[in-house]
VOPAGU-2260 file (C-alpha; in pm, 1 decimal, decimal comma):
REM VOPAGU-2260
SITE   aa  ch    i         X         Y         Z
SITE  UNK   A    0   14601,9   11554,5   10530,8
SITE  UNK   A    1   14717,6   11740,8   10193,1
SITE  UNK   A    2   14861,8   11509,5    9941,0
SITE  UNK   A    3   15115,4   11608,4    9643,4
SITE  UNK   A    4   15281,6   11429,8    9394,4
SITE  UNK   A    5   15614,1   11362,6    9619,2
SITE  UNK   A    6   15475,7   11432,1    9998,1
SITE  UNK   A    7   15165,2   11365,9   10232,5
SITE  UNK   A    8   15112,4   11672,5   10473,0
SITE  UNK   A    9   14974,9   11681,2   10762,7
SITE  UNK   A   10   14861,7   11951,8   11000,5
SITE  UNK   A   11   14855,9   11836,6   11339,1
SITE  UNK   A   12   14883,7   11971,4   11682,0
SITE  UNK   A   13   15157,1   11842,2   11922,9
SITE  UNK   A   14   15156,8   11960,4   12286,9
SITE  UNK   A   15   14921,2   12287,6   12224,9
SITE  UNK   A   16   15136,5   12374,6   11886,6
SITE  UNK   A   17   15057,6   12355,2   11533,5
SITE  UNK   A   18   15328,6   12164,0   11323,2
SITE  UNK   A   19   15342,7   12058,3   11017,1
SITE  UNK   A   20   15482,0   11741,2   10908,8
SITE  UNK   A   21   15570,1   11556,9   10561,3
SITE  UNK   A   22   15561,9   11199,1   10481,2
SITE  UNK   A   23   15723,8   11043,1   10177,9
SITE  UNK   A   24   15534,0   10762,2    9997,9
SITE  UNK   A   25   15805,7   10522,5   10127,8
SITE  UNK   A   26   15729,4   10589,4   10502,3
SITE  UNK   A   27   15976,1   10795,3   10576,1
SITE  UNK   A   28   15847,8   11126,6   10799,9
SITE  UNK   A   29   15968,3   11456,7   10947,6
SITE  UNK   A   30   15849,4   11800,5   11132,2
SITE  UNK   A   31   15932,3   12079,9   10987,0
SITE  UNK   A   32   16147,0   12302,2   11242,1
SITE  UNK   A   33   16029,6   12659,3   11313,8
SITE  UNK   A   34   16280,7   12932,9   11489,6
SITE  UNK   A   35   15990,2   12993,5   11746,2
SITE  UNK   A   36   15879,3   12860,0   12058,1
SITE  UNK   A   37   15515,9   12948,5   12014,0
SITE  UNK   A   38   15379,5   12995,3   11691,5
SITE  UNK   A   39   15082,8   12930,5   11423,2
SITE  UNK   A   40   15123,1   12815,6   11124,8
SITE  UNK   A   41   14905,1   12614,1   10851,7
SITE  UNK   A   42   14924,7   12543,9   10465,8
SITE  UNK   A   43   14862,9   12846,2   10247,1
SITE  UNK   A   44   14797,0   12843,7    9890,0
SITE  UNK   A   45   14922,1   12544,8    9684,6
SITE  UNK   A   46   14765,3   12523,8    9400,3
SITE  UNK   A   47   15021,0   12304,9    9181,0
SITE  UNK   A   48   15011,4   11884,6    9252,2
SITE  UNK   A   49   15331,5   11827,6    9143,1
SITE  UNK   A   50   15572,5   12091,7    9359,8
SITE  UNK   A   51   15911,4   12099,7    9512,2
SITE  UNK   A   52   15775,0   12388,2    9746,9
SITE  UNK   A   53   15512,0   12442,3   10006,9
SITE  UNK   A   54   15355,3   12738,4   10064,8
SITE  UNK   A   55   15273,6   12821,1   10485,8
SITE  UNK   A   56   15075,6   13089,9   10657,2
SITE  UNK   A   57   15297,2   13168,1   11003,2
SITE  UNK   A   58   15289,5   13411,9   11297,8
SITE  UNK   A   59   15368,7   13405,1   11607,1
SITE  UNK   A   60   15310,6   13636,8   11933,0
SITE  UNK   A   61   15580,3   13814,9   11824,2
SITE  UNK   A   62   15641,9   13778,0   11403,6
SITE  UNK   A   63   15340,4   13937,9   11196,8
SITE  UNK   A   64   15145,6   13722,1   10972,8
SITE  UNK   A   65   15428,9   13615,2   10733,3
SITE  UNK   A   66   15388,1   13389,8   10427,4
SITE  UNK   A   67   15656,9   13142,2   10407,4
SITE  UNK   A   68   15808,7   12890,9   10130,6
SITE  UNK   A   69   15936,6   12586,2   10272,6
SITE  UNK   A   70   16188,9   12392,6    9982,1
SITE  UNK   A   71   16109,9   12004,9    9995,1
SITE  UNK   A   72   16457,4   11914,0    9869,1
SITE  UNK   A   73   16662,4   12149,4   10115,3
SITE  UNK   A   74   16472,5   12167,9   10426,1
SITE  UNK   A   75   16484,6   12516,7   10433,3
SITE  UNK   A   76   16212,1   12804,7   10474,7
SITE  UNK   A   77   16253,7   13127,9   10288,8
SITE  UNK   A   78   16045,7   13404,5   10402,7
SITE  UNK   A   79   15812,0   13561,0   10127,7
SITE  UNK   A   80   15612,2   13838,6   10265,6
SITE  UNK   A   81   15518,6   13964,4   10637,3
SITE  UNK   A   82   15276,5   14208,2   10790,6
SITE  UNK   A   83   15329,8   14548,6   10751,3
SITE  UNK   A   84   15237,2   14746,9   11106,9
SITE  UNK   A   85   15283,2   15109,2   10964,6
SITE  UNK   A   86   15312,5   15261,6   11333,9
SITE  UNK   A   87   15629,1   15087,3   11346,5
SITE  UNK   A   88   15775,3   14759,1   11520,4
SITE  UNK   A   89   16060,2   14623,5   11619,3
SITE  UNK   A   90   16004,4   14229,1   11709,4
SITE  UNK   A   91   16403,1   14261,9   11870,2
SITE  UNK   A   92   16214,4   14377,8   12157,5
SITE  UNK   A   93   15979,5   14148,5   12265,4
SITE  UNK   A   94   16036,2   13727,9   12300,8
SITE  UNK   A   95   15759,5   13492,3   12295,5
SITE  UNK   A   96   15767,9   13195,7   12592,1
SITE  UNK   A   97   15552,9   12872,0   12664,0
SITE  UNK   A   98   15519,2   12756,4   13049,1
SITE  UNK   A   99   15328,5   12490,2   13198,7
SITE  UNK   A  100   15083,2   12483,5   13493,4
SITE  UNK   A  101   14987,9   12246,9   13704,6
SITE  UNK   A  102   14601,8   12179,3   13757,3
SITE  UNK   A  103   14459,6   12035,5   14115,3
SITE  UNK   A  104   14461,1   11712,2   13917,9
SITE  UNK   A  105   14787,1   11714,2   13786,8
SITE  UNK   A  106   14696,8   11787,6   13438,2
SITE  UNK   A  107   14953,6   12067,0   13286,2
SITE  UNK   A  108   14832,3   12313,3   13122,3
SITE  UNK   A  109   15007,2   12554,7   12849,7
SITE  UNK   A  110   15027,8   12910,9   12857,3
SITE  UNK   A  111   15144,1   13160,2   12615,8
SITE  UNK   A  112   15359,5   13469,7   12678,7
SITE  UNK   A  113   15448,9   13755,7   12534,4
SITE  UNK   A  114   15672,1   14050,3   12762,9
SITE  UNK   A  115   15949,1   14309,0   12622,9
SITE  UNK   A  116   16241,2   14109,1   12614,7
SITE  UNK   A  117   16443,3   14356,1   12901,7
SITE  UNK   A  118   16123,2   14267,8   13137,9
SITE  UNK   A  119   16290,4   14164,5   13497,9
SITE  UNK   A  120   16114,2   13816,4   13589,6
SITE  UNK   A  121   16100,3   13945,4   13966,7
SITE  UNK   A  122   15753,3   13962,7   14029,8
SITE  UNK   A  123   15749,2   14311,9   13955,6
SITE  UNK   A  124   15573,7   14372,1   13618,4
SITE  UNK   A  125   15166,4   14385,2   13614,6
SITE  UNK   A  126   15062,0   14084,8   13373,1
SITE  UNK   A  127   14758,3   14054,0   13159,2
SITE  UNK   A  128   14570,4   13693,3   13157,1
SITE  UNK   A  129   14296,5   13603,9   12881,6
SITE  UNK   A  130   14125,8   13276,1   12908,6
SITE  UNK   A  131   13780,6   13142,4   12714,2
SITE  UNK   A  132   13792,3   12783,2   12739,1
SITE  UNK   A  133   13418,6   12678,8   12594,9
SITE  UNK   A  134   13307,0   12527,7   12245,3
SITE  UNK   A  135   13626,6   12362,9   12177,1
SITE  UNK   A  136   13789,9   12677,6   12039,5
SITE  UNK   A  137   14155,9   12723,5   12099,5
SITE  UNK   A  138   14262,9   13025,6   12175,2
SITE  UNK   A  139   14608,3   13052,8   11853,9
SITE  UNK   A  140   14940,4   13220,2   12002,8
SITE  UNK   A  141   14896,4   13421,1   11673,7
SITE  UNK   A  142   15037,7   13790,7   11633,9
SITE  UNK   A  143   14828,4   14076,7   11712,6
SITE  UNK   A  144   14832,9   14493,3   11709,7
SITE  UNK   A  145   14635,2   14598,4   11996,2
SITE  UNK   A  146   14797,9   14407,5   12243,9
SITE  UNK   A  147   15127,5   14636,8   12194,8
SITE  UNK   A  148   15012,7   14934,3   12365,6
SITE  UNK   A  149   14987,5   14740,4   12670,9
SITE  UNK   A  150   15311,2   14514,2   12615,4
SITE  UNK   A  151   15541,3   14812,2   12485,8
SITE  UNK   A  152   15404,4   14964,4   12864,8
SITE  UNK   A  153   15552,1   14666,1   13093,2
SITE  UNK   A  154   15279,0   14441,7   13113,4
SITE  UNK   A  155   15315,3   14124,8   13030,6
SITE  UNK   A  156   15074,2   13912,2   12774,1
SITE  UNK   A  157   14949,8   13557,8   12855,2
SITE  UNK   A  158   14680,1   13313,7   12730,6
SITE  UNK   A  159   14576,0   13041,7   12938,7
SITE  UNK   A  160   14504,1   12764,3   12735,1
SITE  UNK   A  161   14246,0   12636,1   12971,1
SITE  UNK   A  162   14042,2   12296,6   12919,7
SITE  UNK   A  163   13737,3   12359,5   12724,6
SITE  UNK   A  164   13941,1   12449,6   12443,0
SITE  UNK   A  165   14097,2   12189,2   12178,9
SITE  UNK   A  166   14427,6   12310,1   12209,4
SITE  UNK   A  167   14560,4   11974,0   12335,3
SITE  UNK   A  168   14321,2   11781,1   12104,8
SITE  UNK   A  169   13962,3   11692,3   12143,1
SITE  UNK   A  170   13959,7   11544,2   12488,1
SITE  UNK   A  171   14055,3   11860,8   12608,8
SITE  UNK   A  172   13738,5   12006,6   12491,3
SITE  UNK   A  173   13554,1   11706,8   12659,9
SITE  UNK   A  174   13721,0   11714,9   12954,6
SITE  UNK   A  175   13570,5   12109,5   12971,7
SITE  UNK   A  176   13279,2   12083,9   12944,5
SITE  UNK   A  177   12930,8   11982,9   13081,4
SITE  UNK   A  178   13055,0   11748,6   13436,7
SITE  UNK   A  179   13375,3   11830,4   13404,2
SITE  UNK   A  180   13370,9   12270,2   13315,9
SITE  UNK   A  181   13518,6   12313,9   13710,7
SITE  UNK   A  182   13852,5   12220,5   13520,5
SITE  UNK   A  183   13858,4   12501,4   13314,8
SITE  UNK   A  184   13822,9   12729,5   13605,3
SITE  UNK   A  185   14111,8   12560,1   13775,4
SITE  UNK   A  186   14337,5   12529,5   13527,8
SITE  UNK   A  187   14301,0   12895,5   13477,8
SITE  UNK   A  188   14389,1   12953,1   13842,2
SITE  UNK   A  189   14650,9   12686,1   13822,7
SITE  UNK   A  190   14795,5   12947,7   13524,6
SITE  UNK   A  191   14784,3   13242,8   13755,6
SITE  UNK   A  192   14969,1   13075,2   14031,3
SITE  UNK   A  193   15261,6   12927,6   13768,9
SITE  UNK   A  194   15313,1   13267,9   13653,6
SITE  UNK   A  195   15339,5   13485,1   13998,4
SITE  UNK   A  196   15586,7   13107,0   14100,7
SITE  UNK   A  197   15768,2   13213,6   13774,6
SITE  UNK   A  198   15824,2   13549,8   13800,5
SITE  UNK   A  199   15632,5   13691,7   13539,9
SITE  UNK   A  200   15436,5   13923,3   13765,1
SITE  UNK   A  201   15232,1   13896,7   14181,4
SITE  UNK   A  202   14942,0   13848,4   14362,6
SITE  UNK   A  203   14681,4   14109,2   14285,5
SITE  UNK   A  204   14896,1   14279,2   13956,4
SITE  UNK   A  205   14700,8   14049,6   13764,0
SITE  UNK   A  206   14431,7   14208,6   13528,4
SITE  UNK   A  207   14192,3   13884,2   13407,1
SITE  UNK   A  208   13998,1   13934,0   13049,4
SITE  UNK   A  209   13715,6   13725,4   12887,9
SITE  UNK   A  210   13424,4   13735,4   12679,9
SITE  UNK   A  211   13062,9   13527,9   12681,5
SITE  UNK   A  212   13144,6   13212,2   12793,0
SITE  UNK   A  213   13534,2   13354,5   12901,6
SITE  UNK   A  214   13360,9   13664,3   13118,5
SITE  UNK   A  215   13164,2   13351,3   13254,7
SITE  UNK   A  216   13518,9   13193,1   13311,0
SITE  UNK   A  217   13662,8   13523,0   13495,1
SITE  UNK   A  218   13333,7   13554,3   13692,9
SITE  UNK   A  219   13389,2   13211,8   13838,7
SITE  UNK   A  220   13752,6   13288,8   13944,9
SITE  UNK   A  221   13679,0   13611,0   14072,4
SITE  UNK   A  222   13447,5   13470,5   14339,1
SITE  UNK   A  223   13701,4   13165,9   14422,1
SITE  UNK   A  224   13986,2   13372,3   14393,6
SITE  UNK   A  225   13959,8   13741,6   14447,5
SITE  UNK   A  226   14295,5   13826,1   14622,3
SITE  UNK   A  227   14478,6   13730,9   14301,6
SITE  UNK   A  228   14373,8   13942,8   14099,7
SITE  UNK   A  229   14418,9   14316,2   14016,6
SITE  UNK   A  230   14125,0   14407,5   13785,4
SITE  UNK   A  231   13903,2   14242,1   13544,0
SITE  UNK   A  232   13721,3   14315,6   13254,4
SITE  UNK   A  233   13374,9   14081,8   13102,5
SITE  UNK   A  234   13282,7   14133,8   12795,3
SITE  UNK   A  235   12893,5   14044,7   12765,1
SITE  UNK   A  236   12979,2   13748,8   13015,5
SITE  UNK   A  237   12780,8   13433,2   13020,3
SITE  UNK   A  238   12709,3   13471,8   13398,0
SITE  UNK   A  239   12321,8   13407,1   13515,6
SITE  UNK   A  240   12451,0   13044,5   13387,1
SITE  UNK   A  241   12116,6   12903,4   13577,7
SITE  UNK   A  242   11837,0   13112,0   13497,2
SITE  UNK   A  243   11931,6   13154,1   13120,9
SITE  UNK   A  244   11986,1   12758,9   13100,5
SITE  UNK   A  245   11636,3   12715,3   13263,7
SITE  UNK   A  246   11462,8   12957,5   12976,9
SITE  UNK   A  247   11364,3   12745,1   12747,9
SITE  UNK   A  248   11194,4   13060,8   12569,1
SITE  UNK   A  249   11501,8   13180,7   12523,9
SITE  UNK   A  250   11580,5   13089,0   12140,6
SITE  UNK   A  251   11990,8   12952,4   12228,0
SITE  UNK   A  252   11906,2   12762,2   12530,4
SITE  UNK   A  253   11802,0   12432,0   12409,8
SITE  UNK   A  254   12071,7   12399,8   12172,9
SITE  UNK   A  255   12326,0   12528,4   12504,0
SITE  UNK   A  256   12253,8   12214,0   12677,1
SITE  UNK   A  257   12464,1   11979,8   12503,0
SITE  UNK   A  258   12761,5   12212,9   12626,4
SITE  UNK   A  259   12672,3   12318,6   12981,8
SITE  UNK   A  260   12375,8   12043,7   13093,9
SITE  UNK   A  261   12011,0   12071,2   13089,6
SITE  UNK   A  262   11873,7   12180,6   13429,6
SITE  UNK   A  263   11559,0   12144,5   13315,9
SITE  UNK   A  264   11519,6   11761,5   13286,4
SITE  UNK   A  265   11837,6   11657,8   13475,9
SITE  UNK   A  266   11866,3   11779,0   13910,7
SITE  UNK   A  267   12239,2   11698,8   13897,6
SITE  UNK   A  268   12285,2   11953,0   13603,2
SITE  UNK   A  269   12083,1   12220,5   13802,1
SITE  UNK   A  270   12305,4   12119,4   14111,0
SITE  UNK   A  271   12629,0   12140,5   13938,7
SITE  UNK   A  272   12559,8   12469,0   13714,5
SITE  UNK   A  273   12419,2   12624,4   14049,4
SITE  UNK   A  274   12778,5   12530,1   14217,8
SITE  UNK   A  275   12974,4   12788,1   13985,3
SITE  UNK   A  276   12731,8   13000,2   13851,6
SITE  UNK   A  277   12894,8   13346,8   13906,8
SITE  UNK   A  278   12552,1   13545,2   13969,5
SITE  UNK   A  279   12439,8   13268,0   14214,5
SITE  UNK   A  280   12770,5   13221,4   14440,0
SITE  UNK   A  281   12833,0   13636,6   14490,0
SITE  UNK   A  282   12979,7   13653,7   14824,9
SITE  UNK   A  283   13018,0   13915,9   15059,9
SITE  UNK   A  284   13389,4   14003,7   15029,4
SITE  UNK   A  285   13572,2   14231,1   14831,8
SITE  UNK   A  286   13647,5   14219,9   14456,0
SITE  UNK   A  287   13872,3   14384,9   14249,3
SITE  UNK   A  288   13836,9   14659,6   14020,8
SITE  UNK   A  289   13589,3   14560,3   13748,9
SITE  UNK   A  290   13405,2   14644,8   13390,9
SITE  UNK   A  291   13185,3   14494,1   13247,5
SITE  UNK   A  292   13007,8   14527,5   12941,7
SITE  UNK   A  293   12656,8   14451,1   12778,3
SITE  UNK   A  294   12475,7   14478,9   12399,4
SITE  UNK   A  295   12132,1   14561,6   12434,2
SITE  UNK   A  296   12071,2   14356,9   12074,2
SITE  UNK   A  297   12305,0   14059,6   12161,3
SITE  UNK   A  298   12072,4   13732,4   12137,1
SITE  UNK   A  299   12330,1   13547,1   12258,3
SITE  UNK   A  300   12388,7   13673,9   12620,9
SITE  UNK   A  301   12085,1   13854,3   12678,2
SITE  UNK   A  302   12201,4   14253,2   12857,7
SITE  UNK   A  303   12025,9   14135,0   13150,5
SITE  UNK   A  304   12269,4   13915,7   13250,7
SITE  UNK   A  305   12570,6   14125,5   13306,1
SITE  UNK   A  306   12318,1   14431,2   13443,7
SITE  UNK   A  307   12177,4   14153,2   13710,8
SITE  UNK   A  308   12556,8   14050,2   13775,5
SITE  UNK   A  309   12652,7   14437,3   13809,6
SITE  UNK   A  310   12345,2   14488,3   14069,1
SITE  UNK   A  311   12423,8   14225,2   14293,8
SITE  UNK   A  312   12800,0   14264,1   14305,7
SITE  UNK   A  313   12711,7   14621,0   14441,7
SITE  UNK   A  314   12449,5   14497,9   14679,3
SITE  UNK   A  315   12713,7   14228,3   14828,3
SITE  UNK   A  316   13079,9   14280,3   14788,5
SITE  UNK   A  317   13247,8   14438,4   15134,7
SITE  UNK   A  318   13474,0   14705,2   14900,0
SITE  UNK   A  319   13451,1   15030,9   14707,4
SITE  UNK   A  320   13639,7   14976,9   14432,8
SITE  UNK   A  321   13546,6   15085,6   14084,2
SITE  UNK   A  322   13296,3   14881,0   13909,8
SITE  UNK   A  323   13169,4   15015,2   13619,8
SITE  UNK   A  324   12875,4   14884,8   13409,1
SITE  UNK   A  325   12859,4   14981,5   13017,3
SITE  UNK   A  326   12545,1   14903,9   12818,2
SITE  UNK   A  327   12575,6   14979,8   12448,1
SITE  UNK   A  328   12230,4   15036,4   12322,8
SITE  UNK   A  329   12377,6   15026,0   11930,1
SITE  UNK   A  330   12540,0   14638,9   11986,9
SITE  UNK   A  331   12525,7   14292,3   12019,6
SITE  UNK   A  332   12735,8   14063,2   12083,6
SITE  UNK   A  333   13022,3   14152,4   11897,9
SITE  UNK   A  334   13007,7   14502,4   11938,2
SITE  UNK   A  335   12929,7   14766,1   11735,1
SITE  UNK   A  336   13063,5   14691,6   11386,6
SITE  UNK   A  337   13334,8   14919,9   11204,5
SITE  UNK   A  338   13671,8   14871,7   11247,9
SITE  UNK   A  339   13713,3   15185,7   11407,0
SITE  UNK   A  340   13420,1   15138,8   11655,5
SITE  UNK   A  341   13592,3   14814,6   11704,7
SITE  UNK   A  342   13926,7   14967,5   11833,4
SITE  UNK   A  343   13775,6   15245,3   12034,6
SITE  UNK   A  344   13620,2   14975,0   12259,8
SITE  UNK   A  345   13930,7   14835,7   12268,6
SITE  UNK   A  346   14105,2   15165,8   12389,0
SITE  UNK   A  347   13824,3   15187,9   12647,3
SITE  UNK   A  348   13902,5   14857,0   12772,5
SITE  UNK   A  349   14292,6   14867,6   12769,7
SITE  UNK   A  350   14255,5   15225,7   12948,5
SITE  UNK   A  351   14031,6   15113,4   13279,1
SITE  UNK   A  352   14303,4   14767,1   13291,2
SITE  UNK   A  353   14597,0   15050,4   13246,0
SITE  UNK   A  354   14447,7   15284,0   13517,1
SITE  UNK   A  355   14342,8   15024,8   13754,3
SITE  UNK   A  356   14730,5   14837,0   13741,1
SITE  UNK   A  357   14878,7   15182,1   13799,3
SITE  UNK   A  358   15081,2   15127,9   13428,7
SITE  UNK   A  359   15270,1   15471,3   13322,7
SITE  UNK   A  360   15160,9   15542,7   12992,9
SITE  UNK   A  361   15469,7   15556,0   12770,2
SITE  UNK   A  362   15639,0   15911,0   12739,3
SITE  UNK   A  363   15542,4   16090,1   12379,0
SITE  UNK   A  364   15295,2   15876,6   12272,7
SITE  UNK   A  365   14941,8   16018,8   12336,4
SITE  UNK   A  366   14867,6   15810,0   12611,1
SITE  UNK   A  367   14997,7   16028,8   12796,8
SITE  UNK   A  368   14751,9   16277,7   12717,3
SITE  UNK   A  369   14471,5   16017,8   12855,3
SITE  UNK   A  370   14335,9   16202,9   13174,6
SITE  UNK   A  371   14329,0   16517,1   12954,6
């Protein structure tokens, strides 16, 4: 709540969507209306008590962070600055979408799209699906840069707003967490499946991505649910889930129980972290295309992890397919830090999930150039 001299505002989250609404000091309330389906937006600057305007922070999968003035007497939002990308974009292209899935338990789930706006909905496009789902942190349908060079190629762009997160509010942390973390792994399948019923793309032209406790979210599903998906990529993935959780030498794993269990003290915590635990339940059957990544200074996922992962996937799994293993002996476990180092790991990653779904690199632009 953010009170001025004519309005209370408050920021609040309806249905997995910011909004921001304004209530007189006579009762009287109402949203304020963006042109969007999926968006973020919060309360910039305001700095004066008594004000007839608002000042907003907005973006959108689509619009680039854009500072907006909303007029308290008109209604009306005036756009004050956006985003310059200096490689050049046209947002005409693309459309932003929100769909629903349907968890085993009936619970719907939101997901958040992004595709080129002349993208057939016939099953034929490959589609990329990110999911975390831990720590109660919601995953924003906020713009972003990177994810063009795979959009601009065909692919289509989805976050799957799994439980775990608070997108829906707090219970949807709790009900992600600790007894109740198988949700988030099938609400993320539940996601996959709406999609392929939708359109948006077909079994096994899915490429899955996640990071620490998301790569830990991917691992899961790729030993439930291998045939759906096309490739994946873990970033330093939270996936010897038992053995780090029994470590109590390890400096994070005390202070990890209150989100996954402690299978130390409690047996049904051991049981039920042993039950999803993707480097306990590799199975002999093949997996799809895979990288996955390591820091040798990350505290936080120790390189072991995704090294043990790696070795055992190629001592079990019934296929040949290309799975690669990259150890960066200068990271942790945010990568190596620059800006620059930053977006060549990104090109890395986008490449293997751009090779491995078969995607045509568009004509003229370099990619082109990428077996060269």
């Amino acid at each position: 709540m953010d009170c001025f001299a004519e309005v209370l505002v408050l920021t609040e989250r309806r249905e997995g969507l910011d909004t921001i609404c304004l209530r007189d000091y006579r009762g009287a309330e109402h949203g304020i209306r963006f042109p969007e389906e999926v968006y973020t937006v919060g309360l910039g600057d305001n700095r004066e008590f008594a004000t007839d305007v608002l000042r907003l922070r907005y973006s959108s999968l689509v619009t680039p962070w854009s500072v907006l003035d909303y007029h308290l007497a008109e209604g009306r939002l005036e756009t004050r600055k956006v985003q310059r990308i200096p490689s050049g974009y046209d947002p005409s292209r693309l459309v932003g979408e929100r769909l629903w899935a349907v968890s085993r338990d009936g619970t719907r789930v939101p997901i958040s799209i992004l595709r080129r706006r002349d993208l057939p909905l016939d099953g034929s496009a490959p589609l990329y699906l990110y999911g975390y789902g831990a720590y109660g942190h919601g995953l924003a349908p906020a713009f972003g840069t990177a994810r063009l060079g795979l959009v601009e190629r065909g692919v289509v762009y989805a976050m799957a707003h799994v439980r775990g997160g608070d997108e829906m509010g707090y219970r949807w942390y709790e009900d992600g967490r600790r007894e109740k973390k198988v949700n988030s792994f099938r609400d993320f399948v539940a996601c996959a499946e709406a999609l392929i019923e939708a359109g948006y793309t077909a079994p096994g032209r899915i490429a899955v991505h996640g990071g620490s406790a998301g790569g830990m979210l991917v691992g899961v599903v790729l030993n439930e649910r291998p045939d759906l998906w096309g490739c994946a990529v873990l970033e330093v993935p939270f996936v010897d889930v038992v053995n780090t959780m029994l470590d109590e030498s390890l400096p994070l794993t005390p202070i990890e129980w209150p989100e996954w269990g402690d299978p130390v003290h409690d047996p049904e915590a051991l049981r039920r972290l042993l039950s999803y635990s993707p480097y306990d339940n590799i199975r002999p059957q093949p997996y799809p295309p895979m990288l996955v990544t390591a820091g040798l200074s990350d505290p936080r996922v120790t390189y072991w992890e995704p090294a043990k992962y790696v070795a055992r996937l190629r001592a079990t799994r019934t296929d040949d397919r290309p799975l690669l293993l990259r150890i960066d002996m200068g990271a942790g476990h945010f990568g190596r830090s620059g800006r620059y180092e930053h977006l060549r790991e990104l090109a890395e990653i986008w490449t293997f999930l751009l090779e491995m779904l078969g995607v045509n690199p568009v004509p003229g632009s370099g990619a082109d150039r990428i077996n060269e």
